[in-house]
N, C-alpha and C positions, 0 to 999 in steps of 0.2 A: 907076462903081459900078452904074451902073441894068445897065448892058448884064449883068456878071456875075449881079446880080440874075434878068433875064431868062432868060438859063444856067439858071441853078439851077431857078427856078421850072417853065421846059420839062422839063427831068430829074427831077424833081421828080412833076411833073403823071402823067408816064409809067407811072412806077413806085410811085406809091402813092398820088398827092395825089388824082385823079378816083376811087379806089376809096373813100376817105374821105370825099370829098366826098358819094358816096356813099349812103352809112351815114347820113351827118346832115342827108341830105334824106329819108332813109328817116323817119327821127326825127322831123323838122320836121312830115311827112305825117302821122304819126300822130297829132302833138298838134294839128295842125289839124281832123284829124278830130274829136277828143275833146270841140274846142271850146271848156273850158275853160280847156284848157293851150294857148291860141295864143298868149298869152306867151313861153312853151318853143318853142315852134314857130318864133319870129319869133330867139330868141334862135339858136335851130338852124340856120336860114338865115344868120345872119351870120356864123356859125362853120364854115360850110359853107364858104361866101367864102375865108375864111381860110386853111382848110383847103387850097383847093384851089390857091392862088396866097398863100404864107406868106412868100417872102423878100421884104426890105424893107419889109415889115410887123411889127410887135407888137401888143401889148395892153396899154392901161391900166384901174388904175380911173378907173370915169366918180366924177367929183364928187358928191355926194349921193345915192349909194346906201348904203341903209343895211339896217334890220331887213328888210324884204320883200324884199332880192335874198340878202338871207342866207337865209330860208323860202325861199324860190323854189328857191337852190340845193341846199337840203337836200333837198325833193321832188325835182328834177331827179336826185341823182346818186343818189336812188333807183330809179326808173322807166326812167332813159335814158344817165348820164352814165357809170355804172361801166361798162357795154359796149363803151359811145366808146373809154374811156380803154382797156379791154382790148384795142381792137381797135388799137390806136395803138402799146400793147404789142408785141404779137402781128405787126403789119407791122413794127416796127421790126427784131426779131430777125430774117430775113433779108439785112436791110439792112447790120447790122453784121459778116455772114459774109464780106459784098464789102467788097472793099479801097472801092471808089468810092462805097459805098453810105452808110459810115460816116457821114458829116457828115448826108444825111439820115436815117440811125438817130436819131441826136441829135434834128435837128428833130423828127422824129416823139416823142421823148419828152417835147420842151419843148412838144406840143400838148397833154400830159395838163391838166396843170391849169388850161386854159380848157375841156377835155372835163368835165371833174370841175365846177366853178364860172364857168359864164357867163355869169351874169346881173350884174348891177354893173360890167361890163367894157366896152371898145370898142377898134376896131381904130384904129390910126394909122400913118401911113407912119414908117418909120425917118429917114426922108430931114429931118426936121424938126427934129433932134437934141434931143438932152436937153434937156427944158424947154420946148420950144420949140411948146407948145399955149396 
Protein backbone atom coordinates (compact mmCIF):
# COMPACT_ATOMS: atom_id res chain seq x y z
CA UNK A 1 0.00 0.00 0.00
CA UNK A 2 2.97 2.51 0.80
CA UNK A 3 4.36 1.78 -2.69
CA UNK A 4 0.78 2.75 -4.41
CA UNK A 5 0.74 5.54 -1.90
CA UNK A 6 4.15 6.64 -3.44
CA UNK A 7 2.51 6.43 -7.12
CA UNK A 8 0.10 8.50 -6.38
CA UNK A 9 1.68 11.06 -4.29
CA UNK A 10 4.62 11.42 -7.48
CA UNK A 11 1.61 12.04 -10.04
CA UNK A 12 0.16 13.89 -7.72
CA UNK A 13 3.27 16.27 -6.96
CA UNK A 14 3.54 16.81 -11.01
CA UNK A 15 0.46 17.82 -11.70
CA UNK A 16 -0.95 20.02 -9.02
CA UNK A 17 0.36 19.18 -5.64
CA UNK A 18 3.85 21.65 -5.90
CA UNK A 19 1.65 24.35 -7.59
CA UNK A 20 -0.56 24.18 -4.30
CA UNK A 21 1.97 23.87 -2.26
CA UNK A 22 2.57 26.84 -3.56
CA UNK A 23 -0.12 29.12 -3.01
CA UNK A 24 0.12 28.26 0.78
CA UNK A 25 3.69 29.12 1.31
CA UNK A 26 2.65 32.25 -0.55
CA UNK A 27 -0.02 32.47 2.44
CA UNK A 28 2.16 31.44 5.16
CA UNK A 29 4.77 34.38 3.79
CA UNK A 30 2.40 36.81 4.28
CA UNK A 31 1.20 36.12 7.57
CA UNK A 32 4.55 35.85 8.71
CA UNK A 33 5.19 39.02 7.50
CA UNK A 34 2.00 40.63 9.20
CA UNK A 35 3.38 39.23 12.41
CA UNK A 36 0.47 39.01 14.00
CA UNK A 37 -1.07 36.29 12.11
CA UNK A 38 2.09 33.67 12.37
CA UNK A 39 -0.48 31.56 13.83
CA UNK A 40 -2.03 31.38 10.24
CA UNK A 41 1.18 31.39 8.89
CA UNK A 42 2.50 28.25 10.93
CA UNK A 43 -0.97 26.66 10.24
CA UNK A 44 -0.28 27.44 6.37
CA UNK A 45 3.05 25.68 6.44
CA UNK A 46 1.41 22.44 7.62
CA UNK A 47 -1.00 22.47 5.13
CA UNK A 48 1.40 23.21 2.63
CA UNK A 49 2.97 19.72 3.79
CA UNK A 50 -0.02 18.14 3.15
CA UNK A 51 -0.93 19.60 0.31
CA UNK A 52 2.12 18.76 -1.37
CA UNK A 53 2.40 14.81 -0.36
CA UNK A 54 -1.55 14.12 0.71
CA UNK A 55 -1.90 10.33 0.08
CA UNK A 56 -1.65 8.20 3.01
CA UNK A 57 -2.25 11.12 4.96
CA UNK A 58 -5.61 12.68 6.64
CA UNK A 59 -6.61 15.21 9.05
CA UNK A 60 -8.12 15.05 12.36
CA UNK A 61 -9.32 17.14 15.05
CA UNK A 62 -6.66 17.93 17.49
CA UNK A 63 -8.25 17.22 21.10
CA UNK A 64 -9.00 20.59 22.70
CA UNK A 65 -9.44 22.94 20.34
CA UNK A 66 -12.03 24.96 20.87
CA UNK A 67 -13.49 28.81 20.88
CA UNK A 68 -10.06 30.33 19.45
CA UNK A 69 -9.40 27.80 16.53
CA UNK A 70 -13.01 28.63 15.68
CA UNK A 71 -12.11 32.77 15.59
CA UNK A 72 -8.92 31.84 14.14
CA UNK A 73 -10.77 30.00 11.42
CA UNK A 74 -13.28 32.50 10.86
CA UNK A 75 -10.47 35.25 10.31
CA UNK A 76 -8.46 32.76 8.13
CA UNK A 77 -11.30 31.95 5.58
CA UNK A 78 -11.55 35.58 5.38
CA UNK A 79 -8.19 36.88 4.45
CA UNK A 80 -6.62 33.50 2.99
CA UNK A 81 -8.72 30.52 3.02
CA UNK A 82 -11.65 31.27 0.48
CA UNK A 83 -8.68 31.70 -2.31
CA UNK A 84 -6.95 28.30 -1.16
CA UNK A 85 -10.24 26.58 -1.49
CA UNK A 86 -10.90 28.42 -5.11
CA UNK A 87 -7.89 27.64 -6.25
CA UNK A 88 -8.31 23.76 -5.10
CA UNK A 89 -11.54 24.35 -7.25
CA UNK A 90 -10.31 25.70 -10.11
CA UNK A 91 -7.11 22.91 -10.34
CA UNK A 92 -9.42 20.24 -9.75
CA UNK A 93 -11.65 20.93 -12.99
CA UNK A 94 -9.08 20.05 -15.28
CA UNK A 95 -8.26 17.16 -13.60
CA UNK A 96 -11.72 15.66 -13.94
CA UNK A 97 -11.55 16.34 -17.91
CA UNK A 98 -8.69 13.37 -18.00
CA UNK A 99 -9.85 10.05 -17.70
CA UNK A 100 -6.47 9.66 -15.07
CA UNK A 101 -6.86 12.78 -13.60
CA UNK A 102 -10.17 11.92 -11.88
CA UNK A 103 -9.22 10.38 -8.64
CA UNK A 104 -6.99 13.54 -8.09
CA UNK A 105 -9.89 15.86 -8.99
CA UNK A 106 -11.48 14.23 -5.97
CA UNK A 107 -8.35 14.63 -3.82
CA UNK A 108 -8.09 18.02 -4.68
CA UNK A 109 -11.71 18.66 -3.57
CA UNK A 110 -11.29 16.73 -0.21
CA UNK A 111 -8.42 19.52 0.44
CA UNK A 112 -11.26 22.30 0.51
CA UNK A 113 -12.24 22.06 3.91
CA UNK A 114 -8.86 21.95 5.67
CA UNK A 115 -8.22 25.11 3.00
CA UNK A 116 -11.43 26.68 4.40
CA UNK A 117 -10.69 25.55 8.44
CA UNK A 118 -7.10 24.74 9.71
CA UNK A 119 -6.61 25.59 12.70
CA UNK A 120 -7.97 22.89 15.32
CA UNK A 121 -6.71 20.15 12.91
CA UNK A 122 -3.56 17.97 12.35
CA UNK A 123 -2.12 15.78 9.90
CA UNK A 124 -1.77 11.88 10.63
CA UNK A 125 -0.61 8.95 8.60
CA UNK A 126 -3.60 6.65 7.36
CA UNK A 127 -1.30 3.90 8.09
CA UNK A 128 -2.46 3.80 11.85
CA UNK A 129 -6.06 2.93 11.18
CA UNK A 130 -9.16 3.99 12.76
CA UNK A 131 -8.59 4.89 16.20
CA UNK A 132 -5.37 4.20 16.30
CA UNK A 133 -3.93 7.72 17.81
Amino acid sequence: MKLFHLLLNIIWLVFCGIWMAIGYLIAALICFILIITIPFGVASLRIAGFVIWPFGRTTVEKPGAGAGSFIGNVIWVIFAGWWLALAHLVTSIPLFLSIIGIPFGWANLKLIPISLMPLGREVVSTDEGFGGR
